[in-house]
Phi, psi and omega in degrees: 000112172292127185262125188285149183322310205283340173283110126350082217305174186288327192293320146297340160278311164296327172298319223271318164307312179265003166282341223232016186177239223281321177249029177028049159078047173234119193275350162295321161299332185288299167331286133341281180284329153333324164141356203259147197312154185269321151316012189195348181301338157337268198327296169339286197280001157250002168270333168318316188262004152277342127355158145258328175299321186279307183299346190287299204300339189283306150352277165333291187282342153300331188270325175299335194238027150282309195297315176316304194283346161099050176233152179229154172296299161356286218300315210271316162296332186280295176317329186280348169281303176314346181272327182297327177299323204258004149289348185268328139308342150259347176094047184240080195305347181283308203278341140303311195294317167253007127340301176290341180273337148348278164299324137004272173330300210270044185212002183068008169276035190216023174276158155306151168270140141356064201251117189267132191265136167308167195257141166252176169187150190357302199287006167239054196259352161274315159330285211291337148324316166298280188312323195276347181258043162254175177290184157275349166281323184297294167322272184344311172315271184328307191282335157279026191063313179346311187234146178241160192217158179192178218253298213258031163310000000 
């Protein structure tokens, strides 16, 4: 059976299936259970979800089964508020907090930030000479302000 590019071997389509349900968004398990070695599934199942074909079907299939079961993000925010409220009429402030950090979550004030590190290339290749012939006191040096550094030092 010839597969079109665009298409999703049967191994991939049961992970995307046991991610998205029976392997509760743990793509090592999800994995496993597909049928892919246990020994590597770690790995296995986060390249499977850096796919694009996969992260799309996963996409899909988490939405089909919001709409099924009749949950929205809305919907889930709005009770996590209403739970914070009435921790806060008992007075259970552990239990407001986390509620509110809930709402938090699923609202993005907790992604990571972005930190892109420079590349050094071919065309910095005395920088990168400079850094590589220092101490590990010198870096230091450098990275605490202490020492200035420059290309033609």
């Amino acid at each position: 059976m010839k597969m079109r590019k665009n298409q999703l071997t049967p191994r991939q389509k049961l992970f995307c299936e046991m991610y998205t349900s029976t392997g509760r968004h743990n793509s090592a398990l999800s994995a496993r259970l597909a049928g892919y070695a246990a020994g590597c599934s770690h790995v296995t199942g986060c390249q499977l979800l850096q796919k694009p074909k996969i992260a799309a079907t996963v996409k899909v299939l988490e939405a089909d089964l919001a709409r099924a079961i009749g949950v929205s993000r809305q919907g889930v925010i709005s009770e996590l508020v209403g739970a914070a409220e009435l921790a806060r009429d008992l007075r259970e402030p552990g239990a407001m907090i986390n509620a509110w950090k809930q709402v938090a979550l699923m609202s993005g004030y907790y992604l990571p930030d972005e930190v892109k590190a420079p590349v050094l290339s071919p065309e910095n290749a005395a920088l990168r000479s400079k850094y590589d012939a220092m101490s590990d006191q010198e870096l230091i040096a450098l990275s605490e302000g202490r020492k200035t550094f420059s290309v033609e030092q």
